[in-house]
N, C-alpha and C positions, 0 to 999 in steps of 0.2 A: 123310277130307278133306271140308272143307264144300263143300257145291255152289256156285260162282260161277258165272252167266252173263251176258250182257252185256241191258243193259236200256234204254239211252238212251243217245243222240250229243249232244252237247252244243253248238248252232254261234252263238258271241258273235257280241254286234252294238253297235255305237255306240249305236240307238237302235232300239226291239221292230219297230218298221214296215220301215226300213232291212234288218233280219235279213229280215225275210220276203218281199219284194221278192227277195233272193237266193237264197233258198231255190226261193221258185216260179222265179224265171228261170231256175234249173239243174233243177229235177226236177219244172216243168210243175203244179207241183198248189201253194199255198197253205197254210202251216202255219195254223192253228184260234187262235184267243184261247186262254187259260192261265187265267191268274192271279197275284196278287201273292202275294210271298215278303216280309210283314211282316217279317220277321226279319231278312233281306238287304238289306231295299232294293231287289230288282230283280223282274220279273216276264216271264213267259214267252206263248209259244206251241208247237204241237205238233203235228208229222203222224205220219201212223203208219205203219209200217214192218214191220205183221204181227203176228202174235201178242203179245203183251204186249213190245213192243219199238216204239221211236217217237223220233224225233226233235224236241230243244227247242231253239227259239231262244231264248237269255235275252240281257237286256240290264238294265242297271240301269233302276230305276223313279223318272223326274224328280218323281213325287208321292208316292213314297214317303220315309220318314226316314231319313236316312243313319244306318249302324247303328253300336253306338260298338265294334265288332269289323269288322274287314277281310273284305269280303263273299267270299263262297266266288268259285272258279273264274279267281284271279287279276282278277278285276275291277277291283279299284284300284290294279292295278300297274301303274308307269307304261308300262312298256313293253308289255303288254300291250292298254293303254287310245291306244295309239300305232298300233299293228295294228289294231287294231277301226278308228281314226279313217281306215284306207287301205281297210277295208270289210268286210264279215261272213266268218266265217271258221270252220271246225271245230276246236275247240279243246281239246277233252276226252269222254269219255265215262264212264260208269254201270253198274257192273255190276251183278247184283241175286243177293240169297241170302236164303235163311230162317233164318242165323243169325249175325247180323250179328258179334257179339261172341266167335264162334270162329271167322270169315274174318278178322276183324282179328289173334286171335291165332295165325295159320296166316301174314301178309305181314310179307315179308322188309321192303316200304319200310312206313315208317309211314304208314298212309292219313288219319291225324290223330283227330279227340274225335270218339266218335259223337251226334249231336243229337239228338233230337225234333224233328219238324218237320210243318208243316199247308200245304195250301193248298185252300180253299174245303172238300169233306169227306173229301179224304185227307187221311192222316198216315202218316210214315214217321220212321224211324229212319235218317242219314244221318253220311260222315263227313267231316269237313272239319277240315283243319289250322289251327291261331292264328291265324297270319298268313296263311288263305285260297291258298294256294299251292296247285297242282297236285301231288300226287304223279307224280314221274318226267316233271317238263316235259309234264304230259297222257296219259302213255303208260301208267301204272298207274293204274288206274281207281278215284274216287267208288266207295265201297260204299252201296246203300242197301237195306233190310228194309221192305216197305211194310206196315202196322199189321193189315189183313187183305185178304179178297179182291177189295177192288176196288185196278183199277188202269187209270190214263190212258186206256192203249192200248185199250183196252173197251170206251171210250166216244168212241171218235175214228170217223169214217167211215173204209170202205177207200179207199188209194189206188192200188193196185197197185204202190207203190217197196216194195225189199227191200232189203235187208244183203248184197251179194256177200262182201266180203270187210273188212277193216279193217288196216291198215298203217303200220306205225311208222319212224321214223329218228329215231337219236340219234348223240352224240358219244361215247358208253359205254355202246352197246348191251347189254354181258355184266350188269350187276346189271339191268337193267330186265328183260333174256327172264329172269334170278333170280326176279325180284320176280312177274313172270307168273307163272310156272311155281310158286311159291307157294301159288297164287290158283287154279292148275288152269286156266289160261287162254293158255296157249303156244300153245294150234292156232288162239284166238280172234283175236289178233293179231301176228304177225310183222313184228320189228322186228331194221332194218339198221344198218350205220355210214351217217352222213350227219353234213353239221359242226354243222349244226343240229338240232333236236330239233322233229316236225311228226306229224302224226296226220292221217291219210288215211282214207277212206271211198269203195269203189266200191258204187255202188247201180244195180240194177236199177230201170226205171221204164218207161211207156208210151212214153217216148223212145228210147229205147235204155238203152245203158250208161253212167252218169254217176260221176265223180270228185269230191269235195269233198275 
């Protein structure tokens, strides 16, 4: 089995400043400037969260071109773009492998077309569905291969927040812990019945113990 681990939290925002406002107000420390995702339309920020793992805030980018494909991570969907408008929120996350095109052929849900992808001087190989939709309501994770040794997390200052644990609820929990367990990712994140479908994050931080 290929190795999957988890590599980025993904936490939407109405608007990139908005996201990060709530970021620092929960875990004390300010996510860093990103970059723009030509390709998407939207552009990020990023704190870090330890070894090659780190937290983005994305949000579409008002100077960027609307893309003539449905930006990843449910962005344009209305209901989604509904949620963001009641305030920043965690909404998906990133696993990461060195072989992208046999983790895809190892998952049970389709994680969608793998990209090419840049921003500023990485490049990674990523995968996102047609119609930009989450796999598993957020709960099966974005795969992504990044091009070679560098990566995000490397170049972020420390902030002392960590990863405690990461927690799922669905309305048909059994193919989603399927769809993990797949992926080699069952003890990564354990998910319940609940009526809705929501992705949780406890993190360690110089506060204490924070929930997103």
């Amino acid at each position: 089995m290929t190795e999957v681990t988890l590599d980025h939290l993904v936490v939407g925002a109405r608007e990139l400043g908005e996201g990060c406002d709530f970021v620092e107000a929960a875990l004390g420390v300010r996510p860093l400037p990103g970059g723009k995702h030509a390709a998407m339309g939207t552009h990020n920020a990023l704190l870090r969260l330890g070894a090659r793992v780190f937290l983005e805030v994305m949000a579409i980018d008002p100077e960027g071109a609307k893309p003539a494909r449905p930006r990843w991570f449910d962005l344009d969907e209305p209901r989604m773009r509904a949620a963001l408008a009641e305030g920043p929120q965690l909404i998906h996350w990133v696993a990461r492998t060195a072989d992208i095109d046999a983790a895809c052929a190892q998952a049970k849900i389709d994680p969608g077309t793998v990209h090419p992808m840049a921003r500023g001087d990485f490049r990674w190989r990523i995968t996102i569905p047609d119609d930009g939709h989450r796999p598993g309501a957020g709960l099966i994770p974005t795969l992504i291969q990044w091009a070679d040794a560098a990566h995000p997390a490397d170049r972020l200052p420390e902030t002392g927040v960590r990863v405690v644990a990461l927690a799922g609820e669905h309305p048909d929990p059994a193919p989603i812990r399927a769809g993990l367990a797949a992926l080699g990712l069952s003890e990564t994140l354990k998910v319940t019945y609940e009526r809705h479908a929501r992705l949780a994050v406890m993190l360690r931080t110089p506060r204490g113990l924070v929930t997103l």
